[in-house]
C-alpha positions in Angstrom: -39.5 -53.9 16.3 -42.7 -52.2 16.5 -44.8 -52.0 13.2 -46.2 -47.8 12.8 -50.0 -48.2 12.7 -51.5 -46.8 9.9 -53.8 -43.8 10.3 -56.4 -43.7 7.4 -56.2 -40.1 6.1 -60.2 -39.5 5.9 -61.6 -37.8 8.3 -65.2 -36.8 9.4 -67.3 -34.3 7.0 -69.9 -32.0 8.7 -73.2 -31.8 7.6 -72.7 -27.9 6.8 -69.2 -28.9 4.5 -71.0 -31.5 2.5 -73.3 -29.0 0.9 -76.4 -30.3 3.1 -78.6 -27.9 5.2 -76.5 -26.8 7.5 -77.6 -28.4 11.3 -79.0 -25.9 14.2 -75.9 -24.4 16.1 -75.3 -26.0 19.6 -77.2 -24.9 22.7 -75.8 -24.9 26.4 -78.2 -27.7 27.3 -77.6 -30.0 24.4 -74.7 -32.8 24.6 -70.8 -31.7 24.0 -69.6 -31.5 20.7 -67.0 -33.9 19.6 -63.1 -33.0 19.8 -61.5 -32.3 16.4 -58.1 -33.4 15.6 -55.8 -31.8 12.8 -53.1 -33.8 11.9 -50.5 -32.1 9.8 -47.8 -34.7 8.2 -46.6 -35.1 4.3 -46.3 -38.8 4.2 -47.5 -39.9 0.7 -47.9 -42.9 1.7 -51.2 -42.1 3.8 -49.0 -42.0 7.0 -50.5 -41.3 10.3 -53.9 -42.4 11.1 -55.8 -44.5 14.0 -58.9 -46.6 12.9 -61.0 -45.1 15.6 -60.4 -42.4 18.5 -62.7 -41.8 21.2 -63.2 -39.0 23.8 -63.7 -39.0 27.2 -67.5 -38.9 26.7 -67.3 -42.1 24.0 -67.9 -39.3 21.2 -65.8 -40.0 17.9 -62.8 -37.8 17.7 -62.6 -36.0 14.4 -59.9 -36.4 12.0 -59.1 -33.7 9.2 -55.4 -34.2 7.7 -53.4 -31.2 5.8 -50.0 -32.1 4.0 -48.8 -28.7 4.5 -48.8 -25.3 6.9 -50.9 -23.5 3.8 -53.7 -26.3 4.2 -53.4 -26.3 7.7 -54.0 -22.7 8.0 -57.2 -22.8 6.0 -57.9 -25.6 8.4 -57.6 -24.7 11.7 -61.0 -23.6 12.4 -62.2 -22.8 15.9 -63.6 -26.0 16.0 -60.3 -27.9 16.1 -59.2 -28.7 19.5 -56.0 -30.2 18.8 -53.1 -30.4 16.5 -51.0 -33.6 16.1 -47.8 -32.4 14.0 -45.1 -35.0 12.3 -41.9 -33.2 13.4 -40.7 -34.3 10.1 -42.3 -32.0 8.1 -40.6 -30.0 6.0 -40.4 -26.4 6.5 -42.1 -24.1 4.3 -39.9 -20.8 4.7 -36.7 -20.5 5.6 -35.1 -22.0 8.9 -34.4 -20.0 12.0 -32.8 -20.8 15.2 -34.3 -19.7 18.3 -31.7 -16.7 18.1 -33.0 -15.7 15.0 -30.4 -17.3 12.7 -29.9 -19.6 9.8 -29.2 -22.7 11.6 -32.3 -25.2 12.0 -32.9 -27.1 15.6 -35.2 -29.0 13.9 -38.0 -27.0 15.3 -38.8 -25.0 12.7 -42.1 -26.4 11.8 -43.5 -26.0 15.0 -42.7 -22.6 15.8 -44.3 -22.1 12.7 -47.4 -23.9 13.9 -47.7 -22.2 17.4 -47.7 -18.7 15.6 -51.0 -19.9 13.5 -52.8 -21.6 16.3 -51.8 -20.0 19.3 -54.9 -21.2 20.9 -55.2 -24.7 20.6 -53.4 -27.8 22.2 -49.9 -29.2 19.8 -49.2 -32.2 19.8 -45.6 -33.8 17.9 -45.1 -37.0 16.9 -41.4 -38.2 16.5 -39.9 -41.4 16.3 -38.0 -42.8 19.6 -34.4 -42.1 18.8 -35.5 -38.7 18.5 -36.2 -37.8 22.2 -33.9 -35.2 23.0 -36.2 -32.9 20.2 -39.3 -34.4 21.2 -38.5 -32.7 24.7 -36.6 -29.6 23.2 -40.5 -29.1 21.5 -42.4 -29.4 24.7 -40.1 -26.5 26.3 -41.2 -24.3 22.7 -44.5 -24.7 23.4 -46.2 -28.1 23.0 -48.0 -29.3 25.0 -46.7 -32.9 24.5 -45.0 -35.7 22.7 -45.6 -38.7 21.1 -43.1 -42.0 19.5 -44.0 -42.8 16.1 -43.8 -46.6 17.0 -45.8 -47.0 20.2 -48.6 -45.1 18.5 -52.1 -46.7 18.7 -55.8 -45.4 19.0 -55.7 -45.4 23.3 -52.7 -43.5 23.6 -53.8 -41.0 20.9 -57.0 -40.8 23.0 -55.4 -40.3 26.3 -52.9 -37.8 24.4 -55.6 -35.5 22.9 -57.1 -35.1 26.1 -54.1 -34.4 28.3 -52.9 -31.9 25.3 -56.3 -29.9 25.5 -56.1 -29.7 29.3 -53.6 -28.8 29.8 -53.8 -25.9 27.2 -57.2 -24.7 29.1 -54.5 -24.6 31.9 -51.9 -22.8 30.9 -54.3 -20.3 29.0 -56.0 -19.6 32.7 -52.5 -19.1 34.2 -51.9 -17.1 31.5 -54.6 -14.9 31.8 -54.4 -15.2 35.8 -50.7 -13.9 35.2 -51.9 -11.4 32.9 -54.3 -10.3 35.2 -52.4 -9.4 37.9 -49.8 -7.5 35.9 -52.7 -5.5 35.1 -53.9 -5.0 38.5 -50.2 -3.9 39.0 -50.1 -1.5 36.4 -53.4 -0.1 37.7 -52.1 0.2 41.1 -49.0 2.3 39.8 -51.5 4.2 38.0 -53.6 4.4 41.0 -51.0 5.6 43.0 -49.7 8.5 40.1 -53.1 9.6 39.4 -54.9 9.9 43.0 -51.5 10.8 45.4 -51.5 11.6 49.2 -52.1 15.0 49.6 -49.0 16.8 51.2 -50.6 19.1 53.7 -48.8 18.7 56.9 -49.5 21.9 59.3 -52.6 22.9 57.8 -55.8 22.8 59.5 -58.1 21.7 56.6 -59.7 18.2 56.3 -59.0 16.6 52.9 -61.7 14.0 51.6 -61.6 12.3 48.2 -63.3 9.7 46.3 -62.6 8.1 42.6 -64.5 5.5 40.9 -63.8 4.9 37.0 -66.4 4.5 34.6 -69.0 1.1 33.0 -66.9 -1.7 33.1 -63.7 0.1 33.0 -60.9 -1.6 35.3 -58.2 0.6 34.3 -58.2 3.7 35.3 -59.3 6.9 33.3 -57.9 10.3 32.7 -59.0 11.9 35.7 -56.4 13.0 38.1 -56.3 15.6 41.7 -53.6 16.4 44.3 -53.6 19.0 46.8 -50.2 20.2 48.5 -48.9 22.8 50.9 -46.2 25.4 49.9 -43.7 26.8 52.8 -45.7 30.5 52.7 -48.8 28.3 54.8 -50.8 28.2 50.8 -52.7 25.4 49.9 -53.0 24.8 47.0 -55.8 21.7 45.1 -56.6 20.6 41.6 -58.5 18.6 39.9 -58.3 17.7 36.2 -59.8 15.6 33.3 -57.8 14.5 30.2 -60.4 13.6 27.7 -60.5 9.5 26.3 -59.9 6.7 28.5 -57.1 4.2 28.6 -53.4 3.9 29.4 -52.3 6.9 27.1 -54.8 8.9 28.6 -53.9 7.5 32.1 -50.1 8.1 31.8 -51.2 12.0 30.6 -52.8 12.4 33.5 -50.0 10.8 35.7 -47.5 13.4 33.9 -49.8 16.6 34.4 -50.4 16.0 37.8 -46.7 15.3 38.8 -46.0 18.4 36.4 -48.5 20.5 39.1 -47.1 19.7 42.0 -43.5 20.5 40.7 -44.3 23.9 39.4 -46.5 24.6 42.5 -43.7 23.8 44.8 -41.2 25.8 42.7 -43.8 28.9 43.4 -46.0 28.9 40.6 -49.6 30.0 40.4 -51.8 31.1 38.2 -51.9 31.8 34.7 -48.1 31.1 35.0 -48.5 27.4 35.8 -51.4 26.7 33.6 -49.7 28.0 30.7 -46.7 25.3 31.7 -48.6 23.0 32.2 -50.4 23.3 28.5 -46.5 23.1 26.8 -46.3 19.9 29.6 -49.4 18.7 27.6 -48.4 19.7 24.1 -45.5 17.7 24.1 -46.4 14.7 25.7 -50.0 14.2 24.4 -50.0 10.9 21.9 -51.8 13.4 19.2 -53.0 16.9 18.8 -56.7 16.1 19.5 -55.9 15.2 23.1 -56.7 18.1 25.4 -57.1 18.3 29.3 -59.8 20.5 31.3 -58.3 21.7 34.9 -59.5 23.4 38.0 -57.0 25.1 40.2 -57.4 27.0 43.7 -54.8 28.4 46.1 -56.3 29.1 49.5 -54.7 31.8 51.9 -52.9 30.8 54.9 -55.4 32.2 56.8 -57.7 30.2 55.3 -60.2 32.9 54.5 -59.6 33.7 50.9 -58.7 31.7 47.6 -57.3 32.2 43.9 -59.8 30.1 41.5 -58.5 29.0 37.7 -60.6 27.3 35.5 -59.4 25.5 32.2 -62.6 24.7 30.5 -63.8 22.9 33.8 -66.9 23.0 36.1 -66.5 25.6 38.4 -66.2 24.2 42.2 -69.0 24.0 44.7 -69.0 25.7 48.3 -70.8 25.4 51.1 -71.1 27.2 54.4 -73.3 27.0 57.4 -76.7 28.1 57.4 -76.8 28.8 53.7 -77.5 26.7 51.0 -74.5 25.4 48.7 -73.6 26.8 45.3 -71.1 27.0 42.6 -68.1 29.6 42.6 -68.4 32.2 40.0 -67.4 30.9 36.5 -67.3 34.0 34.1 -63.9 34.6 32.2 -62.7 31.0 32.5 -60.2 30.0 29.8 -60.2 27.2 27.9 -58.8 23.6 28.1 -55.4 22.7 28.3 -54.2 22.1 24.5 -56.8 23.6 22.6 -55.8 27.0 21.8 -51.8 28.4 21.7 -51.1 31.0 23.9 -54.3 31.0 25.4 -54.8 33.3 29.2 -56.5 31.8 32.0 -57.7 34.6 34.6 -57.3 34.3 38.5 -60.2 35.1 40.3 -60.4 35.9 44.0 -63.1 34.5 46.3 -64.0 35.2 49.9 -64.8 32.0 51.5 -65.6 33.5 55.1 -64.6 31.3 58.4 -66.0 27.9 58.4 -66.7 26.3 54.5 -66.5 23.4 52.2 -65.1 23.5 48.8 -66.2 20.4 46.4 -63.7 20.1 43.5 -65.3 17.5 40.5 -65.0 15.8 37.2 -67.5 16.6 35.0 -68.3 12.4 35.5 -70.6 13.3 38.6 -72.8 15.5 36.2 -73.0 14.1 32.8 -74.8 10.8 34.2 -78.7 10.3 32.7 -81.6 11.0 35.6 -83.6 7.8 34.7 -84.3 6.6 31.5 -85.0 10.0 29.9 -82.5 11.9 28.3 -82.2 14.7 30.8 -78.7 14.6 32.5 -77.6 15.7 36.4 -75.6 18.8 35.2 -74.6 21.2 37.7 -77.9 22.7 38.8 -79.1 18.8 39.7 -75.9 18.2 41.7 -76.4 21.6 43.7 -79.4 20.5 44.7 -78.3 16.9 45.5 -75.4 18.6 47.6 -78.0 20.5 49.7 -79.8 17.2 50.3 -77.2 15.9 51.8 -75.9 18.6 53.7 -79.8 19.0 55.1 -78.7 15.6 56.5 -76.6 16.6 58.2 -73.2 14.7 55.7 -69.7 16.0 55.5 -66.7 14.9 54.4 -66.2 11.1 53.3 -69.9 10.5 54.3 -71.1 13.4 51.8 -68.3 12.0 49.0 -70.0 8.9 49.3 -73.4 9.5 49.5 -73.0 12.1 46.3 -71.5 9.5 44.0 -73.4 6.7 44.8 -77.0 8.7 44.2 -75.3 9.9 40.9 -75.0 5.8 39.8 -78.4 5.3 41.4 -80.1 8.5 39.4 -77.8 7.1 36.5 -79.4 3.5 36.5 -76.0 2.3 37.1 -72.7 2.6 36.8 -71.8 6.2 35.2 -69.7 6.2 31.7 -67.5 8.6 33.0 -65.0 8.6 35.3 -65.9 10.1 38.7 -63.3 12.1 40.9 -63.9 14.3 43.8 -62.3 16.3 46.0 -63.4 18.1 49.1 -61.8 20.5 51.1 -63.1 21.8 54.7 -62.2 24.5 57.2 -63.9 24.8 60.3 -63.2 27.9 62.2 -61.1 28.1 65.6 
């Protein structure tokens, strides 16, 4: 029968925790930094110790010892690397089963460990008749397991270094896995918040660009669609719900949805932006959430349009051989959800035979010119426009080009979310 190798229960005191001046913190270039081990076991006897463990490096493993989860907690600094845990510790709450019940598995312990140090490599240490709960731990969440009586310094060593591994490992998969599901989420998002346009037997070109804000992967409030009722109408929005982040997000999902519903069913107007402010009301996550909206409906013949604006920059047009500007702006109503039973006038606009319309977040105009203080606003983004236009840009090309001088102008990325929308007629 094997004899259990004592492990002496000191363990390795910092400079900093022996009340000396503390040492200078540890640069990239200078050598690793030992491994720490905390070893959590109630033997009185002075149980569970190794006389010396070595990394892979030949540093010293450090040894710190707690008889209970209470000192263990107070611990498990982020230095530790590893826990070693005697499965025979007695639990210091009552016991659950994995159900939730009163029965123990013998686990208890351990479960109880894994919620205070979710980020570091567990080790359990059992004796050998006990295999079948030495297992039953790995599939909790150790990373491995350890007999009582084969224990010596080498295959402590070995352990440690294996446990801490393979916890870098799973946390990358984890995080890998975590990644993706967020890429998936954003691509749902994606897809709810910048749709295919439905304008099958119109004659107008559709162009549209979106690019969130500074390091930003999930997308923002911003949101457009454009569709095309049975009467030959098209009809385009574009909308900003203020914040950033999933709530926001799904808000802007739900308004545009809500738009192309109510469009479809024949609304227009101050009719559907009225709706579409209870839609808000109701589903907004708190009462400081509001939404700014731009609506237009243009004529079959393509000649004319219906503007509504809900606290949002007014569109821009363009036309050949004159110089782009904005659509009038005077009498537009307020954003969605900040005033009850608030109006939003319709105003009609002669576009003439061969245009462009630009629908925008305010995104493209907020962003700084340099390092000064002044910002793009509208008048600076006219004039960009008619740069490009001068060049002779339209449709994705002019998208493009306009967003991407915005970010240069900016000095980078732009804080805000950016979503355009462009909408051309050329005459037959």
């Amino acid at each position: 029968m094997a004899v259990p190798v004592p492990v002496p229960r000191q363990r390795e005191i910092p400079v900093a925790e022996s009340g000396a001046a503390a040492e200078p913190p540890v640069t990239a270039t200078a050598p690793p930094a030992s491994l720490t081990l905390l070893v959590i076991e109630d033997d009185p006897a002075g149980g569970l110790t190794v006389p010396e463990i070595l990394d892979a490096d030949g540093h010293r493993i450090r040894l710190r010892s707690a008889r209970n989860l209470t000192e263990a907690a107070r611990l498990l600094t982020p230095d530790v690397h590893c826990v070693l845990l005697d499965l025979g510790l007695t639990p210091s709450g009552p016991a659950t089963g994995p159900a939730g019940g009163s029965e123990d598995d013998g686990l208890t312990v351990l479960r109880q460990v894994l919620r205070i140090a979710p980020r570091h490599a567990v080790l359990v240490l059992t004796s050998e008749a006990d295999a079948d709960r030495a297992a039953a731990a790995v599939h909790v969440g150790a990373q491995d397991f350890l007999f009582r009586d084969e224990l010596d310094g080498r295959l402590l060593s070995r352990a440690i270094r294996y446990a801490v591994e393979r916890k870098r490992a799973d946390t990358a998969q984890y995080k890998l896995a975590e990644s993706k599901l967020r890429a998936q989420e954003n691509a749902r998002l994606e897809r709810g918040l910048l749709p295919t346009p439905l304008l099958d037997g119109s004659d107008l070109r559709f162009a549209a660009r979106y690019r969130p804000g500074r390091s930003r992967a999930l997308l923002g409030g911003d949101f457009y669609d454009a569709v095309r009722t049975p009467d030959g109408t098209v009809h385009a929005m574009i909308g900003d719900v203020c914040g950033h982040g999933p709530d926001e997000a799904a808000l802007g999902v739900e308004l545009r949805i809500a738009w192309r519903a109510l469009t479809l069913a024949g609304l227009c107007g101050d009719d559907l932006l009225a709706t579409l402010q209870e839609v808000l009301e109701v589903e907004r996550p708190c009462e400081e959430i509001f939404a700014t909206l731009c609506t237009v409906d243009i004529s079959p013949d393509g000649r004319r349009a219906g503007l509504c604006l809900a606290g949002h920059p007014a569109p821009l047009i363009s036309r050949p051989g004159r110089r782009a500007q904005l659509l009038p702006y005077e009498n537009s109503g307020p954003a969605l959800g900040l005033l009850p039973r608030a109006r939003w006038p319709r105003r009609q606009v002669d576009l003439g035979g061969t245009w462009s319309l630009m629908l925008y977040t305010d995104g493209l105009i907020e962003g700084r010119i340099g390092d000064g203080r002044e910002r793009l606003g509208q008048d600076g983004m006219v004039e960009m426009i008619n740069r490009h236009l001068e060049r002779g840009l339209s449709g994705e090309g002019l998208l493009e080009a306009s967003v991407t001088e915005a970010r240069r102008l900016n000095g980078g990325e732009l804080t805000d979310d950016v979503a355009v929308v462009l909408l051309s007629r050329a005459a037959g």
